[in-house]
GUVO-183856 format. One line per field, with one value per atom (N, C-alpha, C, CB): residue number from 1; residue in one letter; atom name; x, y, z. Coordinates in Angstrom, 3 decimals, padded with zeros to 6 digits. Atoms other than C-alpha are relative to their C-alpha. Glycine has a CB too. Example, Ala and Ser with C-alpha at 12.3 -4.5 7.8 and 13.67 -1.06 7.14 Angstrom:
! GUVO-183856
pos c(1, 1, 1, 1, 2, 2, 2, 2)
code c(a, a, a, a, s, s, s, s)
site c(N, CA, C, CB, N, CA, C, CB)
X c(000.890, 012.300, 000.900, -000.992, -000.820, 013.670, -000.770, 000.414)
Y c(-001.190, -004.500, 001.200, 000.027, -001.190, -001.060, 001.090, 000.462)
Z c(000.000, 007.800, 000.000, 001.246, -000.060, 007.140, 000.730, -001.415)
! end
This chain:
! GUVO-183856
pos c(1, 1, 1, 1, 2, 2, 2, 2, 3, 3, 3, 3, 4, 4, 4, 4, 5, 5, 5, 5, 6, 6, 6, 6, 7, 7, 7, 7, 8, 8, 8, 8, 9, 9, 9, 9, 10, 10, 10, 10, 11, 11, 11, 11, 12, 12, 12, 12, 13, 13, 13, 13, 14, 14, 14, 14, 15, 15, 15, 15, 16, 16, 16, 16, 17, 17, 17, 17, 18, 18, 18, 18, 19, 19, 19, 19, 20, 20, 20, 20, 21, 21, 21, 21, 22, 22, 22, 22, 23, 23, 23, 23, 24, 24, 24, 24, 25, 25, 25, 25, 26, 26, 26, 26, 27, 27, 27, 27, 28, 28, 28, 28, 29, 29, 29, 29, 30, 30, 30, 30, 31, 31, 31, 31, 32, 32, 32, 32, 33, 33, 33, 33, 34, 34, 34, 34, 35, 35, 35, 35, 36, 36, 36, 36, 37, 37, 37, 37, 38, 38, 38, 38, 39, 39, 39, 39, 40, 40, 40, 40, 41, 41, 41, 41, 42, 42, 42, 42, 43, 43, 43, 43, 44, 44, 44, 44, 45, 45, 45, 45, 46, 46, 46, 46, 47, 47, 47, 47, 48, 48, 48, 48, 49, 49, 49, 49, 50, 50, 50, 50, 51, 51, 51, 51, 52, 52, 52, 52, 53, 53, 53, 53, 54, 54, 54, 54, 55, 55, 55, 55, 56, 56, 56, 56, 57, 57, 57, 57, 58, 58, 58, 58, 59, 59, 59, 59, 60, 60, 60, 60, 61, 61, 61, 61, 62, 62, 62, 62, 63, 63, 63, 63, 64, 64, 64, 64, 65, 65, 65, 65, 66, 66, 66, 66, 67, 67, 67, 67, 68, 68, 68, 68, 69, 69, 69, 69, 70, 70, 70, 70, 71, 71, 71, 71, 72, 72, 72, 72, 73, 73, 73, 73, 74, 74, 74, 74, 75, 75, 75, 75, 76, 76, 76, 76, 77, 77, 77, 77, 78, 78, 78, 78, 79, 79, 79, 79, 80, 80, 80, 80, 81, 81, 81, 81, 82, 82, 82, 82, 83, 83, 83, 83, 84, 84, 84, 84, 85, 85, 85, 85, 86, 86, 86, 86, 87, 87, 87, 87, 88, 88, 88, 88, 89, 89, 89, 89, 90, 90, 90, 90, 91, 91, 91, 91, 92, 92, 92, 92, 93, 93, 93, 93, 94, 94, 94, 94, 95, 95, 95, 95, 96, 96, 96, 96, 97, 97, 97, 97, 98, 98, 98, 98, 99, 99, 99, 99, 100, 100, 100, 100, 101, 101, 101, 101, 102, 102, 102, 102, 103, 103, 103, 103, 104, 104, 104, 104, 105, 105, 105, 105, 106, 106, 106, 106, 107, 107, 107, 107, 108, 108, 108, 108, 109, 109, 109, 109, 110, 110, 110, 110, 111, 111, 111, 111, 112, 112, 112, 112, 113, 113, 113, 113, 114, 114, 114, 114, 115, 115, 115, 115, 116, 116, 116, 116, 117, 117, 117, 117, 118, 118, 118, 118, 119, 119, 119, 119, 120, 120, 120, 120, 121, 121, 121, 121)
code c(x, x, x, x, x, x, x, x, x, x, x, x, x, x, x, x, x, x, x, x, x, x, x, x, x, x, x, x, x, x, x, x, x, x, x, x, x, x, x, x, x, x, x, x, x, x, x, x, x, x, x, x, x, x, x, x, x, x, x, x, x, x, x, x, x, x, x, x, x, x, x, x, x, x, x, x, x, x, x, x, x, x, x, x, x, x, x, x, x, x, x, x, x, x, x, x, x, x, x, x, x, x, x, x, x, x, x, x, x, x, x, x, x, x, x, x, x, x, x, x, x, x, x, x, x, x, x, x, x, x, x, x, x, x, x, x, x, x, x, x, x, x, x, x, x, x, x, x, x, x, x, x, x, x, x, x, x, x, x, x, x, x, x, x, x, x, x, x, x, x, x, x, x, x, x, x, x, x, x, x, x, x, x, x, x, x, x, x, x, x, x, x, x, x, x, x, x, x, x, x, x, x, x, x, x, x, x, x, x, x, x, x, x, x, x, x, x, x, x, x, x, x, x, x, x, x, x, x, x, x, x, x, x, x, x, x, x, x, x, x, x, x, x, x, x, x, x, x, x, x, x, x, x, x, x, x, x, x, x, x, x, x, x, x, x, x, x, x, x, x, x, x, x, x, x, x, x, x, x, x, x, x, x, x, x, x, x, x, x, x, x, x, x, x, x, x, x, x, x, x, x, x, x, x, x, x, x, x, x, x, x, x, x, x, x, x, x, x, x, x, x, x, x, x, x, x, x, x, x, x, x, x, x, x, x, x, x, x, x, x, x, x, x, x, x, x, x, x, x, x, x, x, x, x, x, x, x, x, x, x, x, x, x, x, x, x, x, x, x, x, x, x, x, x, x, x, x, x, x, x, x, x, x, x, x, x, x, x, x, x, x, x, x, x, x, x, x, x, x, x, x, x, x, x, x, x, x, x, x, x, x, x, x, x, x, x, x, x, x, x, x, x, x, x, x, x, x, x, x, x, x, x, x, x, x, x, x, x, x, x, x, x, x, x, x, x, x, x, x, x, x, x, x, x, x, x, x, x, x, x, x, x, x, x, x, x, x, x, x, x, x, x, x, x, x, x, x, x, x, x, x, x, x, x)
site c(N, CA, C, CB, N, CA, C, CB, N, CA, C, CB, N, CA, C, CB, N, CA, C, CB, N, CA, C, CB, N, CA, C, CB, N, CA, C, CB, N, CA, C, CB, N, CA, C, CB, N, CA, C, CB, N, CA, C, CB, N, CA, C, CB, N, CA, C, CB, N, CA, C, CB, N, CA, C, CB, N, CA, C, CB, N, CA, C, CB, N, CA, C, CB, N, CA, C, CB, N, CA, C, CB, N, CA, C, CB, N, CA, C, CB, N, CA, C, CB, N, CA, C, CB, N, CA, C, CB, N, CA, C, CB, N, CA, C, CB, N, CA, C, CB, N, CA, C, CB, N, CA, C, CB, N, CA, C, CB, N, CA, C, CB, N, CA, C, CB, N, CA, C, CB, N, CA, C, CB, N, CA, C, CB, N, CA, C, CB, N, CA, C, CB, N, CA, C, CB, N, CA, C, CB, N, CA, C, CB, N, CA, C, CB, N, CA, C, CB, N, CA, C, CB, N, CA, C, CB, N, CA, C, CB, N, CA, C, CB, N, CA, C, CB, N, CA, C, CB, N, CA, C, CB, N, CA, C, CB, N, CA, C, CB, N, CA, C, CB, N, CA, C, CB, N, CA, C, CB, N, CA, C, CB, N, CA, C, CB, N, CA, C, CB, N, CA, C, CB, N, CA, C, CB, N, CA, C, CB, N, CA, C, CB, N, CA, C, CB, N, CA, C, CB, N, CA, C, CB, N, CA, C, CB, N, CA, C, CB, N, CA, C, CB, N, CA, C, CB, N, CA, C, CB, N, CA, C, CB, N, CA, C, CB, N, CA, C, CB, N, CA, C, CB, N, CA, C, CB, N, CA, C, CB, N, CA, C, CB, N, CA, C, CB, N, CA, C, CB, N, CA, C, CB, N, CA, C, CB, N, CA, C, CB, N, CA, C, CB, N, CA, C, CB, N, CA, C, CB, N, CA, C, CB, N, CA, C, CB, N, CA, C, CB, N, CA, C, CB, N, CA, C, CB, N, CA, C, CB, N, CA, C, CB, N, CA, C, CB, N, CA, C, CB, N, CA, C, CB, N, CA, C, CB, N, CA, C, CB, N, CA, C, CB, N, CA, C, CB, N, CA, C, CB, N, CA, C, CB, N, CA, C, CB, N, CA, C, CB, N, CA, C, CB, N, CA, C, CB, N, CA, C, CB, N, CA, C, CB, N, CA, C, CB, N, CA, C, CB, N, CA, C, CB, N, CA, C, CB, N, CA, C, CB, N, CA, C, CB, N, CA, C, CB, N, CA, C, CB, N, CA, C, CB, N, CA, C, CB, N, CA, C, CB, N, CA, C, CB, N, CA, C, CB)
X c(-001.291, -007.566, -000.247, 000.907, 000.508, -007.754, 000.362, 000.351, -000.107, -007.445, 000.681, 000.661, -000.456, -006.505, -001.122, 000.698, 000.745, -008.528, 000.292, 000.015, -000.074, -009.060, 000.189, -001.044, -000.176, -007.639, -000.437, 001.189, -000.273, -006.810, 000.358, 001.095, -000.944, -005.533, 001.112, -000.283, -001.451, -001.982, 000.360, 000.467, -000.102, -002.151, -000.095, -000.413, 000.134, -003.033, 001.545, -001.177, -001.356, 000.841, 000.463, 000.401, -001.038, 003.476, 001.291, 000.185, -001.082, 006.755, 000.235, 000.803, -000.861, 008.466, -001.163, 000.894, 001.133, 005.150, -000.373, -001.363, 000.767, 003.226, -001.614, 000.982, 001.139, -000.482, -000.352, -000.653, 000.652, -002.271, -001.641, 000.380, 001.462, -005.569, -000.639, 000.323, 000.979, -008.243, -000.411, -001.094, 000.325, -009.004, -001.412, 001.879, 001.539, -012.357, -000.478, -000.489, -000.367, -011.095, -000.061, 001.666, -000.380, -010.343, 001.385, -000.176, -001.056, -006.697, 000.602, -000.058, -000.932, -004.369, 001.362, 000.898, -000.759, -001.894, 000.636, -000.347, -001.022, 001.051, -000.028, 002.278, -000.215, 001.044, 001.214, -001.020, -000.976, 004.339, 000.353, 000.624, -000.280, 005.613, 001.417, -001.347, -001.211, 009.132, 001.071, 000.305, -001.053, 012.625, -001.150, 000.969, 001.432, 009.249, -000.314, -000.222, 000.175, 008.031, -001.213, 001.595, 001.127, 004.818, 000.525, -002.293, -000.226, 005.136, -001.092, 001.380, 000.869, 002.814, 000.659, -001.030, 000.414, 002.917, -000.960, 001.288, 000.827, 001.402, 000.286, 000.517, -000.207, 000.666, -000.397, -000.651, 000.317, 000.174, 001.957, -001.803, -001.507, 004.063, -000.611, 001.283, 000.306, 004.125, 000.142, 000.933, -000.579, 005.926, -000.969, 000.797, 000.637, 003.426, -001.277, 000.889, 001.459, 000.670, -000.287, -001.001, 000.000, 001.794, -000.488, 001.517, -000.232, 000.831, 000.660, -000.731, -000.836, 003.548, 000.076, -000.136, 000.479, 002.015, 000.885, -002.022, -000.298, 002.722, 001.859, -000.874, -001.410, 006.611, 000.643, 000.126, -000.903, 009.161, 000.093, 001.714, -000.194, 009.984, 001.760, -001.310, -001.576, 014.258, 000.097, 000.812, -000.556, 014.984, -001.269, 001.251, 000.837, 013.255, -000.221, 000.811, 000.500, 012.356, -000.558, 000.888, 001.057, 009.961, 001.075, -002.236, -000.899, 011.083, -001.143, 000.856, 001.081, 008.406, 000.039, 000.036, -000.084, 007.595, 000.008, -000.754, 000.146, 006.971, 001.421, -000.602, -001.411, 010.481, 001.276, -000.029, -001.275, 012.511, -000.062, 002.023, -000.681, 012.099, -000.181, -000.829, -000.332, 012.816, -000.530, 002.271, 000.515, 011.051, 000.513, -001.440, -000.621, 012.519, -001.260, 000.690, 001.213, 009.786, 000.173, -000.128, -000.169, 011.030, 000.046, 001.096, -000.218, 011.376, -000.866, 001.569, 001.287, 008.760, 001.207, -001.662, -001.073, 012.005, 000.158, 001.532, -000.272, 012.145, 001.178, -000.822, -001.138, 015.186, -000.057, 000.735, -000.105, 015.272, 000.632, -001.012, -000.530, 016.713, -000.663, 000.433, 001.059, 013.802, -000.428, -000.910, 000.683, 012.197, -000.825, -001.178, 000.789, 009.871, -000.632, 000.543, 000.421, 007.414, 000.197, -002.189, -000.314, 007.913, -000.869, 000.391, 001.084, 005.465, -000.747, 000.184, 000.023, 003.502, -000.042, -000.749, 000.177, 003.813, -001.255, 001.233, 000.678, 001.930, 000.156, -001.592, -000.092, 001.838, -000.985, -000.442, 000.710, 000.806, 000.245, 000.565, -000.057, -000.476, -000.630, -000.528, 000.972, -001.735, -000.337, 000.759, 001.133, -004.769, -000.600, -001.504, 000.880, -006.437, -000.119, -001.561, 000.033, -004.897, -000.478, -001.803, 000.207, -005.736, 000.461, -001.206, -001.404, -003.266, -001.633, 002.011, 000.970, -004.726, 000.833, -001.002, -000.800, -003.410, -000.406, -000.079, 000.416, -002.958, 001.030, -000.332, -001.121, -001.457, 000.921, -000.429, -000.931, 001.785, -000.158, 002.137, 000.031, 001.768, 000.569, 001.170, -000.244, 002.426, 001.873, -001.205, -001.090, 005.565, 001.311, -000.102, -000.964, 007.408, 000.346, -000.470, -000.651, 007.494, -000.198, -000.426, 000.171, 008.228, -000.853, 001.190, 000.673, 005.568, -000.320, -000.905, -000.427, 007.360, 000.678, 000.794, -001.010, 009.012, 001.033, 000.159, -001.716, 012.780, 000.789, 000.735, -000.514, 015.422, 000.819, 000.438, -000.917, 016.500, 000.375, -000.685, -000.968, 018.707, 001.123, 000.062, -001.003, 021.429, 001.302, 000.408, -001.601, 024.637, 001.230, 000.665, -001.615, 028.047, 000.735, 000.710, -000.651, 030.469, 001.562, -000.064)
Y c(000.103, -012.025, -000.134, 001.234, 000.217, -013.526, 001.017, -001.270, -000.562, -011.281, 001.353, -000.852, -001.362, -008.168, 000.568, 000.116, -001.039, -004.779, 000.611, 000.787, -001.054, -003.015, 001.421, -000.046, -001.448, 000.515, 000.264, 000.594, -000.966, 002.845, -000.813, 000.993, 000.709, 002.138, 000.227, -000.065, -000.484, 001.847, 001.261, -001.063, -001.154, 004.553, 001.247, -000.048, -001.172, 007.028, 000.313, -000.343, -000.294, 006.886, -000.520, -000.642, 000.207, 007.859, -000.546, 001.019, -000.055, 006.937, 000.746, -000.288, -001.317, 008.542, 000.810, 001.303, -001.076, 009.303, -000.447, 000.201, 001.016, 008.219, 000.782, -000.323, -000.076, 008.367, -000.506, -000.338, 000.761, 007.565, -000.050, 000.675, 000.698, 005.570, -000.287, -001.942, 000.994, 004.305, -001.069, 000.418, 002.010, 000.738, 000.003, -001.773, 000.079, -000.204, 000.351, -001.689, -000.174, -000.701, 001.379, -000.533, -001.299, 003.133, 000.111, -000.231, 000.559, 001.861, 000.978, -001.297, -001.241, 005.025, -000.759, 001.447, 000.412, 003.294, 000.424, -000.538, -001.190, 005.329, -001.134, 000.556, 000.412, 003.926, 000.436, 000.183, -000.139, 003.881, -000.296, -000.370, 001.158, 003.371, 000.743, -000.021, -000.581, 003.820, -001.397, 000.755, 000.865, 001.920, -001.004, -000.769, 000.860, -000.023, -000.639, -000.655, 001.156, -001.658, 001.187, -000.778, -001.181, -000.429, -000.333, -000.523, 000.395, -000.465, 000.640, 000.386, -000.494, -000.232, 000.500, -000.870, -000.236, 001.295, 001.222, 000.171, -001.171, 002.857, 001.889, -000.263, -000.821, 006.284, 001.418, -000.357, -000.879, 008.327, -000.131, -000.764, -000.072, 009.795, 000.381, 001.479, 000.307, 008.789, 001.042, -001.027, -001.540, 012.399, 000.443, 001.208, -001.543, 014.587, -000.506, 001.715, 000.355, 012.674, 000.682, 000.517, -001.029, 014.187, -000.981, 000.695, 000.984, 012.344, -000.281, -000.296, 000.541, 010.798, 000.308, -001.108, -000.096, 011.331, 001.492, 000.111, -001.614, 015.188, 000.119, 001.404, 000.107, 014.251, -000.606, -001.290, 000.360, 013.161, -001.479, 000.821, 001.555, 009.317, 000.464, -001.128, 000.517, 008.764, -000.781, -000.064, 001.119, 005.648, -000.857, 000.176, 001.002, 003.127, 000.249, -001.568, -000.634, 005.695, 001.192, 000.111, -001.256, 008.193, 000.894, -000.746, -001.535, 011.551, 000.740, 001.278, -000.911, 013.054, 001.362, -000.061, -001.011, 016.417, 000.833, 000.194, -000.678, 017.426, 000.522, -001.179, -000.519, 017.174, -001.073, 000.263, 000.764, 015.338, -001.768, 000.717, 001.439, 011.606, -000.750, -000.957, 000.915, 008.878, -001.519, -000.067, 001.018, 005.513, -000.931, 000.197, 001.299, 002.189, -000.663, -001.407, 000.523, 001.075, -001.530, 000.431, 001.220, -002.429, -000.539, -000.260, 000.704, -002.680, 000.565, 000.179, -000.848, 000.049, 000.706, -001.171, -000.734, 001.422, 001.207, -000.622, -001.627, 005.113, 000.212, 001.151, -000.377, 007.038, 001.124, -000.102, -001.009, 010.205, 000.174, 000.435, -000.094, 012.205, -000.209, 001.070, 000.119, 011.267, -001.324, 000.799, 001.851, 007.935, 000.040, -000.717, -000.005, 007.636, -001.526, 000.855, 002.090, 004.279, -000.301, -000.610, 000.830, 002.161, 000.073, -001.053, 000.098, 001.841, -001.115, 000.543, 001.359, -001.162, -000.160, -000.694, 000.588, -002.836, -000.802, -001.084, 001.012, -004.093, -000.256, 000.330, 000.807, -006.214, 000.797, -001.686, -000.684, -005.171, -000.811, 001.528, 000.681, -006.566, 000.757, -001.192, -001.030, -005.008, -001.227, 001.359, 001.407, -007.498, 001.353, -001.314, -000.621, -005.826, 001.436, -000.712, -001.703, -002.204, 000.637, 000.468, -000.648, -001.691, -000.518, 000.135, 000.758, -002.200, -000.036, 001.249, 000.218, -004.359, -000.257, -001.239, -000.362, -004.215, -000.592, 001.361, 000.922, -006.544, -000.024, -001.468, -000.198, -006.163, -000.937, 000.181, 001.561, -008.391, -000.144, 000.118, 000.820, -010.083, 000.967, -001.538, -000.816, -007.960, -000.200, -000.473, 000.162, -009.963, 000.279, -001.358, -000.501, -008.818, 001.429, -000.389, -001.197, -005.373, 000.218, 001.100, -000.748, -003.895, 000.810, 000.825, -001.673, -001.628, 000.391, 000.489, -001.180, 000.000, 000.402, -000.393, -001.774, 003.282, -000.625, 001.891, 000.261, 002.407, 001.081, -000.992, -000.798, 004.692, -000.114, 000.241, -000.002, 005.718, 001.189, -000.625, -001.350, 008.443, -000.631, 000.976, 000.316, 008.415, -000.841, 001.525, -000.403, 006.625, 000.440, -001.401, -000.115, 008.081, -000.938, 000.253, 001.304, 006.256, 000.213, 000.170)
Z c(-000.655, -013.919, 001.499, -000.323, -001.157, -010.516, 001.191, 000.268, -001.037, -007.734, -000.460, 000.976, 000.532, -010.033, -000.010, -001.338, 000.237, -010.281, -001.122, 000.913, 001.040, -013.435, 000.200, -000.644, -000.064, -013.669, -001.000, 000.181, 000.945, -016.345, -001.215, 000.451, 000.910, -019.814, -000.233, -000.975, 000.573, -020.361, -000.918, -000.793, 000.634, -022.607, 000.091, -000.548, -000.879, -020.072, 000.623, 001.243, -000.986, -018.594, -001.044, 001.613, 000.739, -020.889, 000.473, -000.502, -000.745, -020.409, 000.294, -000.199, -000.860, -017.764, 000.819, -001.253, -000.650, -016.212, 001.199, -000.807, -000.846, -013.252, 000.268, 001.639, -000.498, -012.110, 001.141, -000.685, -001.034, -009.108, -000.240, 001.426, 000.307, -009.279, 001.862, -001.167, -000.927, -006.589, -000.318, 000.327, 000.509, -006.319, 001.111, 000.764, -000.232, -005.206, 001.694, -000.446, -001.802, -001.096, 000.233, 000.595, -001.021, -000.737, -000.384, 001.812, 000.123, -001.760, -000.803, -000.432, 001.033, -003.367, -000.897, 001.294, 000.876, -006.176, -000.906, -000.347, 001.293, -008.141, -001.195, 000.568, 001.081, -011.397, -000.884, -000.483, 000.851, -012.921, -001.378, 000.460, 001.308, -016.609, -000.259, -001.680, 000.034, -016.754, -000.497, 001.598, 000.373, -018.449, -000.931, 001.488, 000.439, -020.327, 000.515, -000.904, -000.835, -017.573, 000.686, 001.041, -000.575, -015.848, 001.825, -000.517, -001.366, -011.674, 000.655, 000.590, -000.632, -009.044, 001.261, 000.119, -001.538, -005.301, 000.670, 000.675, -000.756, -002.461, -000.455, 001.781, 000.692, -003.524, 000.861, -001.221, -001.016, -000.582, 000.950, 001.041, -000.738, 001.129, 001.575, -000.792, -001.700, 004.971, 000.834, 000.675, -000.836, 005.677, 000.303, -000.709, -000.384, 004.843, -000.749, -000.713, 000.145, 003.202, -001.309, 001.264, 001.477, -000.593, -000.682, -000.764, 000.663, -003.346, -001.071, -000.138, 000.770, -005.058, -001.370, 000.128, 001.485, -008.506, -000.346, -000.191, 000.509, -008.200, 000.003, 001.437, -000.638, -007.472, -001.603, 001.688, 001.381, -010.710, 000.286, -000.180, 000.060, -011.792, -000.500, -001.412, 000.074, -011.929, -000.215, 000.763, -000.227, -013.550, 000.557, 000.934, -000.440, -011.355, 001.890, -000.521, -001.311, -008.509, 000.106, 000.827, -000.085, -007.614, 001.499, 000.574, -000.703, -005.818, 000.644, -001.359, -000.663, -003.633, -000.274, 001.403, -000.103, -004.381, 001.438, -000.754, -001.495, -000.963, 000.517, 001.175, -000.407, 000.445, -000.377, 001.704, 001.093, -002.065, 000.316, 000.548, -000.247, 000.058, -001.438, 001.366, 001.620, -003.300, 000.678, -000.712, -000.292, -003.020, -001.199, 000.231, 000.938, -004.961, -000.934, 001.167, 000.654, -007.566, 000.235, -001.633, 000.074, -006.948, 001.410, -000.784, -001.448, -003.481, 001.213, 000.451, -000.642, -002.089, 001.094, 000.898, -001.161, 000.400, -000.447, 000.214, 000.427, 001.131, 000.303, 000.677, -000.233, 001.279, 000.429, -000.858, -000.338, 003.522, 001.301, -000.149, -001.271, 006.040, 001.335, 000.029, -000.703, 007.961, 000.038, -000.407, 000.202, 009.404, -001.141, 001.409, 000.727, 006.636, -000.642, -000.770, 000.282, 005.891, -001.554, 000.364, 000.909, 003.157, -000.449, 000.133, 000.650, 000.334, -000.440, -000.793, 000.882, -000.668, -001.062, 000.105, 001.669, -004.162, -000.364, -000.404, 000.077, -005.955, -001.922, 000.804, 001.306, -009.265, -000.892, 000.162, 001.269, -012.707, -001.257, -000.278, 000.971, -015.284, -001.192, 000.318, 001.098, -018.981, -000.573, -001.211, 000.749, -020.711, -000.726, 001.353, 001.170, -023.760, 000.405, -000.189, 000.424, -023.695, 001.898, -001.728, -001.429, -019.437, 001.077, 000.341, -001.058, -016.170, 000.798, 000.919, -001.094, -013.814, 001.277, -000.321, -001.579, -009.891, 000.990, 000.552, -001.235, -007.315, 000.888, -000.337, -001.004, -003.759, 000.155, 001.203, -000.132, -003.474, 001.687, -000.616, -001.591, -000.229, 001.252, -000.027, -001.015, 003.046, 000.447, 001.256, -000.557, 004.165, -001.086, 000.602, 001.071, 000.630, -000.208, -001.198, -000.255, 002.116, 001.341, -000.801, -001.669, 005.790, -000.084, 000.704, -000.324, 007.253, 000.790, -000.404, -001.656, 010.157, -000.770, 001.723, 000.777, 009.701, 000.133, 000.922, -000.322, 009.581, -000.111, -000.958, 000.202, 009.909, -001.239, 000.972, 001.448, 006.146, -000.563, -001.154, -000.051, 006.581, -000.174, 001.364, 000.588, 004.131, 001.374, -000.825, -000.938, 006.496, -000.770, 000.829, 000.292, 006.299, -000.473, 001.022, 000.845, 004.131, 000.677, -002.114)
! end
């Protein structure tokens, strides 16, 4: 698979679960499998430097254990009362029973802190 890394086997992440892996770079990667769809992102939280893994999956978003910030599995955007950075994605693929992981392109996620503190409605 061209420009993918072999992880884990799918069978290591139940639904409703997530893992974080190392990729060959040094590179920390939450492994999601949730709604039946596997998802990748960055797997290190920008707050406090938790890792994601130890935090709950909602649906089609992770929940930091640290201090609750929630990250979009589809879009890598955090949500807190706090600037907090964005996560990168990345693509996933399963070939003969093991997810393989490749970074999507830089400009398909921001990565400056933005302010993503709920606004008033």
């Amino acid at each position: 698979m061209d420009a993918y890394e072999k992880t884990i086997r799918a069978s290591e992440i139940a639904p409703g679960t997530m893992k974080t892996v190392k990729l060959i770079n040094g590179e920390k990667v939450l492994l999601v499998n949730t709604e039946g769809k596997f998802h990748g992102m960055g797997a290190i939280c920008g707050h406090f430097e938790w890792d994601l893994s130890d935090g709950r999956v909602q649906g089609k978003k992770v929940v930091c254990a640290g201090h609750g910030a929630i990250w979009d599995l589809e879009t890598g955007k955090a949500q807190f009362d706090e600037p907090t950075t964005d996560e990168p994605l990345y693509d996933i693929a399963e070939e003969d029973g093991f997810l393989w992981v490749r970074k999507r392109a830089a400009e398909a996620v921001p990565s400056q802190k933005a302010d993503t503190r709920p606004q008033a409605v």
